[in-house]
C-alpha positions as CSV (number, residue, x, y, z in Angstrom):
1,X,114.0,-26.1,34.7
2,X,114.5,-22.9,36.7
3,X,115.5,-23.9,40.1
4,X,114.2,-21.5,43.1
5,X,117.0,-20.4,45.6
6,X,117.1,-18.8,49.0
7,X,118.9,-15.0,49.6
8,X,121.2,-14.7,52.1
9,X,120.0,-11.5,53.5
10,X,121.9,-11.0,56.2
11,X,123.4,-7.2,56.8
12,X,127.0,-7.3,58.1
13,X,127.8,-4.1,60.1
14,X,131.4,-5.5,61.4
15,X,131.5,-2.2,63.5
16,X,128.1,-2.3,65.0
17,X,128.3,-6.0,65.8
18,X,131.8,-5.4,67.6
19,X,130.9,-2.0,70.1
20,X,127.2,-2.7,70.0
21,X,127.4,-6.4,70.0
22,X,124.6,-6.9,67.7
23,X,123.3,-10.4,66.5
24,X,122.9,-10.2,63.0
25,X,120.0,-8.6,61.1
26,X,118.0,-10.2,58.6
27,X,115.4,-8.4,56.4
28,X,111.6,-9.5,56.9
29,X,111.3,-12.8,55.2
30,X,109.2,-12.3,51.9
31,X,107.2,-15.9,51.2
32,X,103.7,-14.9,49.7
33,X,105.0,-13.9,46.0
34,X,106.1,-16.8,44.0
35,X,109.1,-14.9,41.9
36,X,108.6,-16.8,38.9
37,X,105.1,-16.1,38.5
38,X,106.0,-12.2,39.0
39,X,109.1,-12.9,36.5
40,X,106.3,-14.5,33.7
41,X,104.1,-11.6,34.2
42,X,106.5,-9.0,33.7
43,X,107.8,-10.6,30.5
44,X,104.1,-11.3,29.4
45,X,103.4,-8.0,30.5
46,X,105.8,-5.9,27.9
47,X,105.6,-9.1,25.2
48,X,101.1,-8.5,24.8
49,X,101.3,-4.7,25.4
50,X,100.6,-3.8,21.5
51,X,101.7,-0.3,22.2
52,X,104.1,1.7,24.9
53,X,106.5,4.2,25.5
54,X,109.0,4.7,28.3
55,X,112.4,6.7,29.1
56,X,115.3,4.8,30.2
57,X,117.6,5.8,32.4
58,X,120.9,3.6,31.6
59,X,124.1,3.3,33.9
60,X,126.9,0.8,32.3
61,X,130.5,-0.1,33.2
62,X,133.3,-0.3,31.0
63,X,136.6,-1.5,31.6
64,X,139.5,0.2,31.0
65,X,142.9,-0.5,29.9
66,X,144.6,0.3,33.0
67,X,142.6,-1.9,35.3
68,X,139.6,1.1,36.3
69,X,136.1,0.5,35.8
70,X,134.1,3.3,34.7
71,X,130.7,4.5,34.3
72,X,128.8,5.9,31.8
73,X,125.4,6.9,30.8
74,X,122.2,6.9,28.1
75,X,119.1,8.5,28.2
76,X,116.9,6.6,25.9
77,X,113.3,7.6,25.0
78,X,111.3,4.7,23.3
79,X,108.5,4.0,21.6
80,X,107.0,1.2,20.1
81,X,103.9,0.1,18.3
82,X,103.1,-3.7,17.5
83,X,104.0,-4.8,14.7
84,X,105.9,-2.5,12.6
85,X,106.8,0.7,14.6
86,X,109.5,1.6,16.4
87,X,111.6,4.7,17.8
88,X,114.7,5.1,20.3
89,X,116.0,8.4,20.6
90,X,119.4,8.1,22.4
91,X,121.7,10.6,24.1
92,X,124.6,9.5,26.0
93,X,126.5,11.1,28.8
94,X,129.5,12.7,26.9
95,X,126.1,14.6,24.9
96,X,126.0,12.5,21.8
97,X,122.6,12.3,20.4
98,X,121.3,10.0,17.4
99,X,118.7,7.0,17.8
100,X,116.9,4.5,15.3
101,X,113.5,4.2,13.6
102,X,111.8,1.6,12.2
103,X,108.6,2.2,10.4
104,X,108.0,-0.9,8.8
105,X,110.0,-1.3,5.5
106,X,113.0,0.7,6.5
107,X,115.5,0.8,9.0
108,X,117.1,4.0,10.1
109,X,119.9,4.7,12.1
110,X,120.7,9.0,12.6
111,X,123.5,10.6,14.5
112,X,122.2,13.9,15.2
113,X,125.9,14.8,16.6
114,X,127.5,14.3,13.7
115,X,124.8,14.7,11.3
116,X,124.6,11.5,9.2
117,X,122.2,8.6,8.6
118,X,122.1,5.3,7.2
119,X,118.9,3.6,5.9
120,X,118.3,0.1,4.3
121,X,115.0,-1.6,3.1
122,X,114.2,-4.0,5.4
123,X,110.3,-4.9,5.3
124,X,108.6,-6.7,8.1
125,X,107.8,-6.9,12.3
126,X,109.4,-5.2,15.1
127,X,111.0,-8.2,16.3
128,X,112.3,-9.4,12.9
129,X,114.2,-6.0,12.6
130,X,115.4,-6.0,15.9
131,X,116.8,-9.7,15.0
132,X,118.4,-8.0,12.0
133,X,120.1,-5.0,13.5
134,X,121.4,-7.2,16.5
135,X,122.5,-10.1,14.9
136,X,123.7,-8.9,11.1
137,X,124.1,-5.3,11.8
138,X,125.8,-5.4,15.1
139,X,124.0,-2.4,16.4
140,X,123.9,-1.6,20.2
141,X,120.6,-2.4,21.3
142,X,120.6,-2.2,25.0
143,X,118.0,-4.3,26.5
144,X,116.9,-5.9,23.4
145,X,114.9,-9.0,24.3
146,X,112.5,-6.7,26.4
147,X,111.1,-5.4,23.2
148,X,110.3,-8.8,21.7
149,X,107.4,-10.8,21.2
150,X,109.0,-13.9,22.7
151,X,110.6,-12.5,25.6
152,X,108.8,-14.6,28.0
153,X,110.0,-18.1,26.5
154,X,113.1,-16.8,25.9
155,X,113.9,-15.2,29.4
156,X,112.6,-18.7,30.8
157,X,114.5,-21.1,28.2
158,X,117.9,-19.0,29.7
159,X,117.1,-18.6,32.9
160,X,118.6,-21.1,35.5
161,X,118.1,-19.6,39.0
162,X,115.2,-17.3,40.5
163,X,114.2,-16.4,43.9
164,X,112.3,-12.6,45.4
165,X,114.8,-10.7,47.8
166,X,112.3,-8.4,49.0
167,X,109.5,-6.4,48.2
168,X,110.9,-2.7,48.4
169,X,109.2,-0.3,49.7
170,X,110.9,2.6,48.9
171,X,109.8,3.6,45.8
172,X,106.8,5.4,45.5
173,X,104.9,2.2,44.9
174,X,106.3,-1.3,46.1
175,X,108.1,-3.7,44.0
176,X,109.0,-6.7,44.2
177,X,112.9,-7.4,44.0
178,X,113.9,-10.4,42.2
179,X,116.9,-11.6,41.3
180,X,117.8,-14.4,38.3
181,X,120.7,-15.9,36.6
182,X,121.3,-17.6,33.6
183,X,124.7,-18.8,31.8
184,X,126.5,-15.4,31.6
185,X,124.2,-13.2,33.5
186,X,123.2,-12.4,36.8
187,X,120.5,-10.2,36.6
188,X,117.9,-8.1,39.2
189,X,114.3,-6.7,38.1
190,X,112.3,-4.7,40.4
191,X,108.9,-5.2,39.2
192,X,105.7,-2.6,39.7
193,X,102.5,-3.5,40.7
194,X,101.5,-2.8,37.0
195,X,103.9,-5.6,35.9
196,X,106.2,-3.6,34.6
197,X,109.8,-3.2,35.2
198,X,111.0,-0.5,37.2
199,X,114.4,-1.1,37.7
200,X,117.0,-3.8,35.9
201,X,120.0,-4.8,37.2
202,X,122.5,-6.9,35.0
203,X,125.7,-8.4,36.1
204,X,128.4,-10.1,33.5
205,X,129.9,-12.6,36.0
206,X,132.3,-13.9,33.0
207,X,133.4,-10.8,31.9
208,X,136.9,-9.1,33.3
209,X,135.9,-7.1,35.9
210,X,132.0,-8.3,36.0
211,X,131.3,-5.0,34.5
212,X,127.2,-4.0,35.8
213,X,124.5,-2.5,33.4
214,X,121.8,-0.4,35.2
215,X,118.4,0.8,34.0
216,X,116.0,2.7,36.0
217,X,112.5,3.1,33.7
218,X,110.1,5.6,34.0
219,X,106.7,7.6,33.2
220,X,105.7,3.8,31.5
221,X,102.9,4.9,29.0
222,X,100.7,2.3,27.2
223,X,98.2,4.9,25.8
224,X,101.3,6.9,24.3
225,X,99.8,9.5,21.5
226,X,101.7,8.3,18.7
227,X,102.2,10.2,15.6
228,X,102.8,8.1,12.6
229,X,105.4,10.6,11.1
230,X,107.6,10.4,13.9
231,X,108.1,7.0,12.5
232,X,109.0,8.5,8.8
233,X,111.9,9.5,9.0
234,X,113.2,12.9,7.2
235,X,117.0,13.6,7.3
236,X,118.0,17.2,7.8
237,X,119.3,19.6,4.6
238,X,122.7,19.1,6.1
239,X,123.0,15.8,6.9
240,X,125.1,13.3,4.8
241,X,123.9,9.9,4.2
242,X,126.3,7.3,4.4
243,X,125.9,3.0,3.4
244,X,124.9,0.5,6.1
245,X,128.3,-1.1,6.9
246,X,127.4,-4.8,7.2
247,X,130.2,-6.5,9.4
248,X,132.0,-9.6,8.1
249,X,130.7,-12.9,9.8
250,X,133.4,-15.7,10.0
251,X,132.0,-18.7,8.2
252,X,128.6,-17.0,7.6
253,X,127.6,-17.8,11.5
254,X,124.3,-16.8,12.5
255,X,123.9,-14.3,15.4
256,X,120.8,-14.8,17.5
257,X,120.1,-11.2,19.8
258,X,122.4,-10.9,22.7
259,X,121.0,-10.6,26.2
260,X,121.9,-8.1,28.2
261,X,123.5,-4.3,28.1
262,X,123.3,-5.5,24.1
């Protein structure tokens, strides 16, 4: 049962309050949206949507040895097509470029940097591959539940807390802000009027250093003109192709998709 809470929204301007002698300031109270409803729509939104494609904008900390956190970033352009298509061209801040393609029956992982790909045979949905790569292949698949079929009962099976800070009106449409938690995860979504996600937030409170991944989304496209070869997948003269490296699992676990930056 997800359990509605109340945001302290309260602005603490020690400075102002001391010279100025200010009472404190509260943001416009925000009671008309129910932020699970908004929640379920967003998640039923990108879960029935048979085709999209949207560029992703990523921001993610990472901790390092000395005790800094640092930032870096991904561009991700995606698209998908219900049931059996699906492609994320990636490039990350330091100008690595590769991505993955799925067009059905095999899975295909490219580094464009340093010009090598792996493929394997791996018939069947979107979200049976995703399950796949995530869970037996270990690949990095930020923001992985979005692009499932189940997302809706999953986000509400781990969710635990939900409540709408505001609606922001910043943007260049509204959205409403609303923030969520389950187990491991604080997490914030700003959602359009469209339903879909403008904005993601996520927060690993039980990590060292509660490390953040950010995602700003944009030019959300669910008309996209798709091209079915862009989902066939034809390695460059010079590129080597190397074997799918399938990581060893301890006791032959199973590994369900991770939430989160994974």
């Amino acid at each position: 049962m997800t359990v509605k809470r109340k945001i302290n929204r309260r602005i603490l301007w020690p400075l102002a309050l001391g010279v100025l002698g200010l009472a404190n300031v509260y943001a416009q109270p925000t009671d008309t949206v129910e932020p699970e409803t908004r929640l379920g729509a967003m998640a039923t939104k990108l879960a029935d949507t048979v085709q999209f494609s949207v560029t992703v904008h990523m921001k993610y900390d990472v901790l390092q040895d000395s005790g800094q956190m640092i930032e870096f970033g991904e561009l991700r352009s995606l698209q998908l097509s219900r049931p059996d298509y699906l492609r994320i061209d990636a490039q990350q801040s330091d100008g690595d470029i590769g991505g993955l393609i799925f067009d059905g029956t095999t899975l295909t992982q490219f580094s464009q940097t340093d010009s090598v790909y792996s493929q394997i045979e791996r018939p069947g949905t979107v979200d049976e591959v995703i399950r796949y790569a995530v869970g037996e292949l270990s690949v990095r698949l930020p923001l992985a539940r979005l692009l499932l079929s189940s997302f809706p009962e999953q986000l509400q099976r781990v969710t635990t807390e939900v409540d709408l800070v505001e609606t922001n009106t910043l943007g260049p449409e509204p959205t409403d802000h609303i923030a969520g938690r389950t187990a491991d995860i604080d997490y914030q979504v700003w959602i359009g009027e469209d339903n879909f996600p403008t904005r993601i937030v996520l927060s690993y409170k039980n990590a060292p250093g509660q490390p953040q991944f950010r995602a700003d989304f944009s030019d959300w496209n669910t008309a996209p003109a798709l091209r079915k070869e862009s989902f066939n997948y034809r390695a460059p003269d010079d590129f080597e192709k190397i074997p799918v490296l399938l990581p060893a699992r301890p006791g032959g676990e199973s590994h369900s998709v991770r939430g989160g930056g994974e």
